[in-house]
DSSP file (Angstrom, degrees, kcal/mol; ACC not computed):
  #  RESIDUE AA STRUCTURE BP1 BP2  ACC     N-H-->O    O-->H-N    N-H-->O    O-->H-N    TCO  KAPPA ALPHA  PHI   PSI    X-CA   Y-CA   Z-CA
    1    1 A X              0   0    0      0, 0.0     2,-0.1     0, 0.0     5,-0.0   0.000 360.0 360.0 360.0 132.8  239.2  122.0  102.8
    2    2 A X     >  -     0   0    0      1,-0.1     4,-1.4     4,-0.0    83,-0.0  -0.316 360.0 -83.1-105.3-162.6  239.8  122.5  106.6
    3    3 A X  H  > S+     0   0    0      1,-0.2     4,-1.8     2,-0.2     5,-0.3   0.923 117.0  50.9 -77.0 -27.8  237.8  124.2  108.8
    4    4 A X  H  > S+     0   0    0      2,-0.2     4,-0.9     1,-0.2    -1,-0.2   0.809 105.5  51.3 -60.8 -38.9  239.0  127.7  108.3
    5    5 A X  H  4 S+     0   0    0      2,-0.2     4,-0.4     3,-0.1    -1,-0.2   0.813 107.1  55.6 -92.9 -17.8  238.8  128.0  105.0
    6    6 A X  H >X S+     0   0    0     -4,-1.4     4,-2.4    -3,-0.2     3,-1.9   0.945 100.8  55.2 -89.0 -46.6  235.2  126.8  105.1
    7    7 A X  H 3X S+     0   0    0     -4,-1.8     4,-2.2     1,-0.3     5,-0.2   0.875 112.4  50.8 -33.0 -50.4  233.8  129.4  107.6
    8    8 A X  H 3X S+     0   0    0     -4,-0.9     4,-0.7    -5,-0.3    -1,-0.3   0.788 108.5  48.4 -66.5 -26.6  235.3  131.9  105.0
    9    9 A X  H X4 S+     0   0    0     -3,-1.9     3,-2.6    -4,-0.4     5,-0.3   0.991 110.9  48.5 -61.4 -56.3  233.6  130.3  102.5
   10   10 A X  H >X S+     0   0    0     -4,-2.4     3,-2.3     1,-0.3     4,-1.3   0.901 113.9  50.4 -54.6 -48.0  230.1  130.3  104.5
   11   11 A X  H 3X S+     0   0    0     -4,-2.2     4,-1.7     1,-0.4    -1,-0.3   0.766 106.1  50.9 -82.8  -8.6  230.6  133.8  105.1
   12   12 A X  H << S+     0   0    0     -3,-2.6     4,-0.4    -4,-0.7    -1,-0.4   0.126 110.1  55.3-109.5  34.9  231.4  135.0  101.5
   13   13 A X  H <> S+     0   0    0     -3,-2.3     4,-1.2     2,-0.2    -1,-0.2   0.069 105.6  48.8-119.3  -8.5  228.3  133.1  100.4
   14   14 A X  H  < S+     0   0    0     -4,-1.3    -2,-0.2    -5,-0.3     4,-0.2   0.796 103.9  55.9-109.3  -8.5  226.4  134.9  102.6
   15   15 A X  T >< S+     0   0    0     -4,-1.7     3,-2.9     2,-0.2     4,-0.5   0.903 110.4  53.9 -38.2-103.4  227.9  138.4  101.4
   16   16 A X  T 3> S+     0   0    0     -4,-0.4     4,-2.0     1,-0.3     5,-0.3   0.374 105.4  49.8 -32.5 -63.3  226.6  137.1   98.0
   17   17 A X  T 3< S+     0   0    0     -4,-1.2    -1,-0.3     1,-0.2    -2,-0.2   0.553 109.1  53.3 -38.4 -24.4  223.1  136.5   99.4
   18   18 A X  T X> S+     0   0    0     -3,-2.9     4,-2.9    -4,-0.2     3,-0.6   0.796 112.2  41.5 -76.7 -56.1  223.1  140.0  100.8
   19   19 A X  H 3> S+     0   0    0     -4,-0.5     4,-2.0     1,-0.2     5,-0.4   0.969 112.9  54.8 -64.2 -68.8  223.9  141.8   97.5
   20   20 A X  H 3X S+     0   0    0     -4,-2.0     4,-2.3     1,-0.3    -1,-0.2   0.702 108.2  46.2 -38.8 -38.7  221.6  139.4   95.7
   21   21 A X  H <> S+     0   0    0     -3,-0.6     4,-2.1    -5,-0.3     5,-0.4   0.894 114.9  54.5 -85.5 -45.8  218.4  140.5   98.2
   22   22 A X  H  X S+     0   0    0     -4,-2.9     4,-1.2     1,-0.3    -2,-0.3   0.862 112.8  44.6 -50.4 -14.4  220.0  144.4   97.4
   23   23 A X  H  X S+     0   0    0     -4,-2.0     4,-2.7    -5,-0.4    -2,-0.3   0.899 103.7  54.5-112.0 -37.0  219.5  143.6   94.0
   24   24 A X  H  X S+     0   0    0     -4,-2.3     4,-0.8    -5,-0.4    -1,-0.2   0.722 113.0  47.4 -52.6 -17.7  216.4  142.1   94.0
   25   25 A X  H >X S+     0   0    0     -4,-2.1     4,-1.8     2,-0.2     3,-0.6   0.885 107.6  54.6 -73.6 -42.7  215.2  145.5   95.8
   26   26 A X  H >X S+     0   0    0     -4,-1.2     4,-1.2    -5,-0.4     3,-1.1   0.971 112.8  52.0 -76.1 -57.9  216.9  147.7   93.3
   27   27 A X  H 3X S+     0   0    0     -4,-2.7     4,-1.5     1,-0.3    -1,-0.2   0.538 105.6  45.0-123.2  46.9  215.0  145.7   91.2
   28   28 A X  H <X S+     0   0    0     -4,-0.8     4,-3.0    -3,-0.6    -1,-0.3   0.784 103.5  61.4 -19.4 -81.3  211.9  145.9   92.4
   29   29 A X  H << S+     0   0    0     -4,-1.8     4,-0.4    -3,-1.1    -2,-0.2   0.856 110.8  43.1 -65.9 -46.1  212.0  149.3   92.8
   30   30 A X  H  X S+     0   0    0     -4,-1.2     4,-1.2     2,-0.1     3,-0.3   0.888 108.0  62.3 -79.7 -33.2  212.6  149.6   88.6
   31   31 A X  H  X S+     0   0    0     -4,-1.5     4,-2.9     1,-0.2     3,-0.4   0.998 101.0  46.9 -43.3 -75.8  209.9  146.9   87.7
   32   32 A X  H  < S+     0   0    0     -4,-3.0     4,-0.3     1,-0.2    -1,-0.2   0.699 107.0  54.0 -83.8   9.1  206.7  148.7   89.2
   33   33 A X  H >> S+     0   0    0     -4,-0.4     4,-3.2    -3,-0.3     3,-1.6   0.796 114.0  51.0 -87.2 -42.5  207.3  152.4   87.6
   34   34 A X  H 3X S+     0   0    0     -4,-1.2     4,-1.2    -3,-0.4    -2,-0.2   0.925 112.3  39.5 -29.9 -56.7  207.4  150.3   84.7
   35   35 A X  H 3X S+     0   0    0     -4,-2.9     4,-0.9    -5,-0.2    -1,-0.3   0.636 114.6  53.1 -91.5   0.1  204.3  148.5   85.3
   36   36 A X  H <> S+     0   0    0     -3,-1.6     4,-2.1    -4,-0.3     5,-0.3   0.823 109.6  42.9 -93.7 -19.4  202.9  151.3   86.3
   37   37 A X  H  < S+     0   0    0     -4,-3.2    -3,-0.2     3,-0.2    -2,-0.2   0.880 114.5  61.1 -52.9 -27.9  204.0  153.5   82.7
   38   38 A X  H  < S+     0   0    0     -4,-1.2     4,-0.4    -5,-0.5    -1,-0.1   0.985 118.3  26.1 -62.2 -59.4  202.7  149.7   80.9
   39   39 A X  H >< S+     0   0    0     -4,-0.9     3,-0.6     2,-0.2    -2,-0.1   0.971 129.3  34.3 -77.3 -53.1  199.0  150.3   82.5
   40   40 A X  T 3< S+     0   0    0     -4,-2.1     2,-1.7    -5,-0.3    -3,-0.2   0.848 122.9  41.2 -67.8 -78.9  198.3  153.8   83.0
   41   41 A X  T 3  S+     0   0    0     -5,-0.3    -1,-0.2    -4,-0.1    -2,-0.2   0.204  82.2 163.7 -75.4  12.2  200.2  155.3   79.9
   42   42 A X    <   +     0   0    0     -2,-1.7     2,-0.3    -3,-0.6    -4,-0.1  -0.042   9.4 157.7 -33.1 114.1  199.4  153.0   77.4
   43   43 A X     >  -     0   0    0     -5,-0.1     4,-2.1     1,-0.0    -1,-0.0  -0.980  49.6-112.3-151.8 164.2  199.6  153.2   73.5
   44   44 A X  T  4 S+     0   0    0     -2,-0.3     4,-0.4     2,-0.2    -2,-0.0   0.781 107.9  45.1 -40.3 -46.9  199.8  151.4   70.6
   45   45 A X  T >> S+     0   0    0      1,-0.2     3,-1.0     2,-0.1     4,-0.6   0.994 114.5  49.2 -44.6 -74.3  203.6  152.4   69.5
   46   46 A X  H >> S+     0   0    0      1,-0.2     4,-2.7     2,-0.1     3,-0.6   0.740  89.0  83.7 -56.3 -36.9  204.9  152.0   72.5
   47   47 A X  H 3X S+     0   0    0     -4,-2.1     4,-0.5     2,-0.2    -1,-0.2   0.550  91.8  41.9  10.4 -52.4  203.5  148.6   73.5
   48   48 A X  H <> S+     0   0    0     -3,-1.0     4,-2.4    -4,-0.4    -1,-0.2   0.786 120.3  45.8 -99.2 -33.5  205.9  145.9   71.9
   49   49 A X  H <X S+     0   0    0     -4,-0.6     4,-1.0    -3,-0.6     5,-0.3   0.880 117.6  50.0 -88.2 -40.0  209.3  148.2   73.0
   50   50 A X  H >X S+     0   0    0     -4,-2.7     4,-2.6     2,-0.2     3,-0.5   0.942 112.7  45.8 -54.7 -78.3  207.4  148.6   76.5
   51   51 A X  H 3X S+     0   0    0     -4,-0.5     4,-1.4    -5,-0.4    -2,-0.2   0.942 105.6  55.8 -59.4 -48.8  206.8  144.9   76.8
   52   52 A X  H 3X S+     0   0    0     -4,-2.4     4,-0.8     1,-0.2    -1,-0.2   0.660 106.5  45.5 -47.3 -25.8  209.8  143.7   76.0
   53   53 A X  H <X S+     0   0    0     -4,-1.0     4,-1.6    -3,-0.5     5,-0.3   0.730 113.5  60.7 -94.0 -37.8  212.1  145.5   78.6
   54   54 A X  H  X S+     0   0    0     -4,-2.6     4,-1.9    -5,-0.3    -2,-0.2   0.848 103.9  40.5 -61.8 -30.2  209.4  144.5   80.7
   55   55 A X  H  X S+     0   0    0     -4,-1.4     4,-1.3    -5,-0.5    -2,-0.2   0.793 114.3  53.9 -76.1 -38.3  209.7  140.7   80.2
   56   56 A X  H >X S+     0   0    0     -4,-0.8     4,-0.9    -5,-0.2     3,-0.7   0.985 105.7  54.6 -67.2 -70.3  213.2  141.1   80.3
   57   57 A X  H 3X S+     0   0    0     -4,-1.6     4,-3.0     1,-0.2     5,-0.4   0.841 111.9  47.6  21.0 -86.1  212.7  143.1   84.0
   58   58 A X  H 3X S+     0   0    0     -4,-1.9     4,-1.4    -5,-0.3     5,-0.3   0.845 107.8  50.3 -58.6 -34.1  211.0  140.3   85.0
   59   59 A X  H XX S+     0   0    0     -4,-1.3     4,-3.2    -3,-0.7     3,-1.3   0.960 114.9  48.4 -57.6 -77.3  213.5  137.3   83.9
   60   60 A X  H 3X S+     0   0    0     -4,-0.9     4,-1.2     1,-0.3    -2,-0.2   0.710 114.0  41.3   3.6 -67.0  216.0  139.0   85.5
   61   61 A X  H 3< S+     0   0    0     -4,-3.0     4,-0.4    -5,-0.4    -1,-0.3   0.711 114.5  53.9 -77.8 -21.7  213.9  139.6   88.9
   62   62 A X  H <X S+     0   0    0     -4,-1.4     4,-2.7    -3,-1.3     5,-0.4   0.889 113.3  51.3 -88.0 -59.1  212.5  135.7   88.7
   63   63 A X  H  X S+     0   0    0     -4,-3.2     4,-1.7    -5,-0.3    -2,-0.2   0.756 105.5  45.3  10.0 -71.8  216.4  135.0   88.5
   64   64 A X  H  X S+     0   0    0     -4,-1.2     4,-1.5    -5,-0.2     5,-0.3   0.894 116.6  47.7 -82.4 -56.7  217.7  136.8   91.3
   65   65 A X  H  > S+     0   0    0     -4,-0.4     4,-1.7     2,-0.2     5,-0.3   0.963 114.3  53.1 -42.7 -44.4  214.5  135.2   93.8
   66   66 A X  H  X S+     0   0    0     -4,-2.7     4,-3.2    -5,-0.2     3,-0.3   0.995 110.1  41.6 -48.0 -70.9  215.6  132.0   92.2
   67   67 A X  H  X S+     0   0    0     -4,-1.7     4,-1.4    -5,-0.4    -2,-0.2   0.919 120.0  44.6 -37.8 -65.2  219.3  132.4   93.1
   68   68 A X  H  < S+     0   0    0     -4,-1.5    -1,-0.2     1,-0.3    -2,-0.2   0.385 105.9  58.4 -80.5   4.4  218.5  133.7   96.7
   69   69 A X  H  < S+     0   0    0     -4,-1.7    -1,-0.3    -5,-0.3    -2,-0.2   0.689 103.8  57.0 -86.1 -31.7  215.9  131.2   97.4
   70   70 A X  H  < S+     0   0    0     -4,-3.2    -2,-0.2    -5,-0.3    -3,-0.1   0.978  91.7  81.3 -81.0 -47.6  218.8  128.5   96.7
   71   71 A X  S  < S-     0   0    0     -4,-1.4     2,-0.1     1,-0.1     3,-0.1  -0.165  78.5-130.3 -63.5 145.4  221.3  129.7   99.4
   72   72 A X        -     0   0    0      1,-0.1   -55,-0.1     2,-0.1     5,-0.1  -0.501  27.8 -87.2 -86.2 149.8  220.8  128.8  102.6
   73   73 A X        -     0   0    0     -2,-0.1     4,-0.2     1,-0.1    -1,-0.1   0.114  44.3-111.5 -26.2 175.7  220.8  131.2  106.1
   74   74 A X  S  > S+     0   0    0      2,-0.1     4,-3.5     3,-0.1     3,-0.1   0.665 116.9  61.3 -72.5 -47.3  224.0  131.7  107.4
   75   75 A X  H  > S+     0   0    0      1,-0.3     4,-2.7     2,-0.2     5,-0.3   0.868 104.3  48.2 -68.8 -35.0  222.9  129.6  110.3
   76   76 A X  H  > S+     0   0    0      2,-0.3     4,-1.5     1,-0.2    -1,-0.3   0.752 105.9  55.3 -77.6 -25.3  222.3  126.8  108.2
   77   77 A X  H  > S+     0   0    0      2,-0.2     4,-1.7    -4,-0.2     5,-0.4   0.851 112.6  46.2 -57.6 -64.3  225.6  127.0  106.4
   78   78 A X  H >X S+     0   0    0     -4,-3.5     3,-5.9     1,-0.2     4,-2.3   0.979 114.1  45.0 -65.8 -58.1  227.2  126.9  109.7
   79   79 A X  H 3X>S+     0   0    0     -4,-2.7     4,-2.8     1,-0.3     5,-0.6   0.950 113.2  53.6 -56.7 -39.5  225.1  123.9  111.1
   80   80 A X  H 3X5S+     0   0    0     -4,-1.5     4,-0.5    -5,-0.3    -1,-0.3   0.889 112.4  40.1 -44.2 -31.1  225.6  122.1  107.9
   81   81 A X  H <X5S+     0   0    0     -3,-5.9     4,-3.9    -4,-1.7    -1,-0.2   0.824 115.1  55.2-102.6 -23.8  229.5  122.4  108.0
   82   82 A X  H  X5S+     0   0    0     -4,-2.3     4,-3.2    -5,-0.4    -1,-0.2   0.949 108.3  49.8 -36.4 -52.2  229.6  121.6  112.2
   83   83 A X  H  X5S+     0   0    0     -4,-2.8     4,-0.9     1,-0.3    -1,-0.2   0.710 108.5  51.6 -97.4  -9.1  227.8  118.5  111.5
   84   84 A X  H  X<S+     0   0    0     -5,-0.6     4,-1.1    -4,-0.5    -1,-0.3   0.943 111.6  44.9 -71.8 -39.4  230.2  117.6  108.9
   85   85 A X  H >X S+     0   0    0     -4,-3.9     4,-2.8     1,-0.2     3,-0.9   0.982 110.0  54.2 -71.7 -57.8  233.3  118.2  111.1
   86   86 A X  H 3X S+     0   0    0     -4,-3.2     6,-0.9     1,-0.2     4,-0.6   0.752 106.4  50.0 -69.8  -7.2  232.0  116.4  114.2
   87   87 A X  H 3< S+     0   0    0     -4,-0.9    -1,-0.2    -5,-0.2    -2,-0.2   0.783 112.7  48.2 -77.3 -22.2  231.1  113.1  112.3
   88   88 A X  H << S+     0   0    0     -4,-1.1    -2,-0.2    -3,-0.9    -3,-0.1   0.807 105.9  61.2 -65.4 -38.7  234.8  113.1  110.7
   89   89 A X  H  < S-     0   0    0     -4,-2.8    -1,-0.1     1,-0.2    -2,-0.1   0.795 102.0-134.9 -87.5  -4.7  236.1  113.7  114.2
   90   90 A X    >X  +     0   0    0     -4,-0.6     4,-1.9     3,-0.0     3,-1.9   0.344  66.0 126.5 103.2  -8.1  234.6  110.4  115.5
   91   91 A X  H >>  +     0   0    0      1,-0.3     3,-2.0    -5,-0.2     4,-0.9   0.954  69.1  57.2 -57.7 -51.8  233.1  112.4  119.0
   92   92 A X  H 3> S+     0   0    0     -6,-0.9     4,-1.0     1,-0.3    -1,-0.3   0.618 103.4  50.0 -51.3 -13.9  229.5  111.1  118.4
   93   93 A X  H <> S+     0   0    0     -3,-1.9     4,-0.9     2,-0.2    -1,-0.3   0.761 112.1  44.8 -92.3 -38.5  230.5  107.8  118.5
   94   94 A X  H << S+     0   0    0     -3,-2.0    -2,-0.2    -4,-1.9     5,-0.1   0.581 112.4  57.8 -86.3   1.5  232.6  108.1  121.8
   95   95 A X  H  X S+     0   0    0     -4,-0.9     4,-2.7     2,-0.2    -2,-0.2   0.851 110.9  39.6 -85.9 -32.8  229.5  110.1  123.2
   96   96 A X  H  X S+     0   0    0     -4,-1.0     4,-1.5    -5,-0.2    -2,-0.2   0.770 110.8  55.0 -76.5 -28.1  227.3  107.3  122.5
   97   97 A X  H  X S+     0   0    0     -4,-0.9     4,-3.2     3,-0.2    -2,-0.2   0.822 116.9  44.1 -74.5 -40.5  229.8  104.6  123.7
   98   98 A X  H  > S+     0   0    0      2,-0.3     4,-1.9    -5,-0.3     5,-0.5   0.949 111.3  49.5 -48.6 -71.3  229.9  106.8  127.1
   99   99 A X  H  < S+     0   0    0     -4,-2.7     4,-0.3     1,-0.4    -1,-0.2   0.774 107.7  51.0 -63.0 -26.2  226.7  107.3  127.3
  100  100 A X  H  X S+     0   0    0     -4,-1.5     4,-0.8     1,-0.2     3,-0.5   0.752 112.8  54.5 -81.6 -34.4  225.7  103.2  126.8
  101  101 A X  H  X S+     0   0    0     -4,-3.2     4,-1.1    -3,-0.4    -2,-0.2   0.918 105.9  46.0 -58.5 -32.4  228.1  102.7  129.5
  102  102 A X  H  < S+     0   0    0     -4,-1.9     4,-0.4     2,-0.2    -2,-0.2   0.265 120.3  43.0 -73.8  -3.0  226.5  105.3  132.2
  103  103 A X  H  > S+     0   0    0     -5,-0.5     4,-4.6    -3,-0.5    -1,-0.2   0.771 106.9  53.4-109.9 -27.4  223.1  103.8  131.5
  104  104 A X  H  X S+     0   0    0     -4,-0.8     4,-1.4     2,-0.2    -2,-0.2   0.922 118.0  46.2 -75.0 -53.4  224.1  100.0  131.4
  105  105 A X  H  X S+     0   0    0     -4,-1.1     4,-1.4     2,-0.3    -1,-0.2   0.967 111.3  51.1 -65.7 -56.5  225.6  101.1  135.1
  106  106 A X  H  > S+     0   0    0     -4,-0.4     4,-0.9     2,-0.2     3,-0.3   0.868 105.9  50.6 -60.9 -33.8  222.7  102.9  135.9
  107  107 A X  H  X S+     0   0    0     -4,-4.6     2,-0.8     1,-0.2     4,-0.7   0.877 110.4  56.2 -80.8 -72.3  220.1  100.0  135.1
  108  108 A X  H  X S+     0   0    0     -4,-1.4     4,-0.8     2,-0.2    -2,-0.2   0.379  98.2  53.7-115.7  50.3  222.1   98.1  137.1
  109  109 A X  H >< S+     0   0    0     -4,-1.4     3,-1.1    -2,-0.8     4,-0.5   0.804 110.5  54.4 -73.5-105.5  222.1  100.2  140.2
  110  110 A X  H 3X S+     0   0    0     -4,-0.9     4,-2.3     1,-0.3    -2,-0.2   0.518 102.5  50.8 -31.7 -39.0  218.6   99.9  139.9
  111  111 A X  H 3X S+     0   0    0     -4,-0.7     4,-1.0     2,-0.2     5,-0.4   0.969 107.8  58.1 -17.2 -73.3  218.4   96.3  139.7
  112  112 A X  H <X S+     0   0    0     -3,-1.1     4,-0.8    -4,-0.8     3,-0.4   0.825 106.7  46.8 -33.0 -55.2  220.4   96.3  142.7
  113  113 A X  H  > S+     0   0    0     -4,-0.5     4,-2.4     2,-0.2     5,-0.2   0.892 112.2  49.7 -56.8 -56.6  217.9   98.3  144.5
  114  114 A X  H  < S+     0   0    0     -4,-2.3     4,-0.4    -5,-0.3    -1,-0.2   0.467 107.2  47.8 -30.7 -34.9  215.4   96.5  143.6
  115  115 A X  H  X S+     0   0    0     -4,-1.0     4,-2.2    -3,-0.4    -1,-0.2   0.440 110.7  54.7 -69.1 -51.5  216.5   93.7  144.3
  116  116 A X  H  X S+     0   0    0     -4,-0.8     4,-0.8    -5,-0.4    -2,-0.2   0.985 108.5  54.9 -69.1 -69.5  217.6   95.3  147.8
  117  117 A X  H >X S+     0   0    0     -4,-2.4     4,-2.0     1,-0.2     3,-2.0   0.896 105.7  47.0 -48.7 -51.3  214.0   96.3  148.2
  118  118 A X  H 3> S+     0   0    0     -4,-0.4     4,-2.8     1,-0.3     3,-0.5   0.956 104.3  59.4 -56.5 -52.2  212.4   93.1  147.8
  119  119 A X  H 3< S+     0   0    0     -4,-2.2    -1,-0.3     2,-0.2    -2,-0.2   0.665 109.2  47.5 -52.8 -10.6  214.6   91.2  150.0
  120  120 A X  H << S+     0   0    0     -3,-2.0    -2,-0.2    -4,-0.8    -1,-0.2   0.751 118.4  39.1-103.8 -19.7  213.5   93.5  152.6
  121  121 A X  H  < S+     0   0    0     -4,-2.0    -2,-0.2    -3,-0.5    -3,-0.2   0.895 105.6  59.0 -70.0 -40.3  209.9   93.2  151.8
  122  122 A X  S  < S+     0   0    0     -4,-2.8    -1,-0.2    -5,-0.2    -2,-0.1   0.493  84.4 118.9 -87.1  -5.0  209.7   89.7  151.1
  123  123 A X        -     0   0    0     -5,-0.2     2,-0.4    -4,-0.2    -3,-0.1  -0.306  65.1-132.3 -79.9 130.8  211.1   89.1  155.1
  124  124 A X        -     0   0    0      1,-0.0    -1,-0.1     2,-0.0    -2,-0.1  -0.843  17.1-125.7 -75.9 100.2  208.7   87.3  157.1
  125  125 A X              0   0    0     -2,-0.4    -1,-0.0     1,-0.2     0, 0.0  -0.205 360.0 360.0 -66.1-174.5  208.3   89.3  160.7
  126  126 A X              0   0    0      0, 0.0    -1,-0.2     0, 0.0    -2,-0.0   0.163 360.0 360.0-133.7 360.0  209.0   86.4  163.6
């Protein structure tokens, strides 16, 4: 998959995640007049046909939470698929060979100096 086609992926999984949170509101919104007809309006008849659409309700709503708990942000989708393309492209590797050359210089510049400094200390005045 190249890069193009995953960024369209990321973004139509995070459509999905958006409808999914809409749908968990919507239902929401039909769970508690339900639960509230279960408690306040209560009789015997009704009971078993009441509870059942309510258990269903709930499967349904533990579902959807389920579902949107498993997808990741958007942002994380993107970092995820970044850090997959720059380890294929090999750049960390030349960033780290760089960078262990500019310090390996730099310690020894500081040697040098050091070095420099002590010979000037260690001089005897006449």
């Amino acid at each position: 998959m190249n890069l193009y086609q995953a960024l369209y992926v990321v973004n139509v999984v995070h459509n999905i995640d958006e409808a999914l949170a809409l749908l968990i509101g919507f239902g929401i919104l039909v769970l508690v007049p339900t639960l509230l007809k279960y408690f306040i309006f209560r009789s015997e008849k009704e009971d078993s046909s009441l509870e059942l659409k309510l258990i269903k309700k709930s499967w349904v709503l533990l579902l959807l939470l389920s579902l949107n708990a498993a997808i990741p942000s958007k942002s994380t989708m993107y970092m995820m698929l970044g850090v997959k393309y720059l380890d294929q492209s090999g750049i960390p590797k030349k960033v780290s060979e760089a960078l262990e050359l500019k310090l390996d210089e730099y310690i020894e510049e500081l040697k040098d100096d050091n070095e420099n400094k002590n010979s000037r200390n260690n001089k005897k005045p006449y």
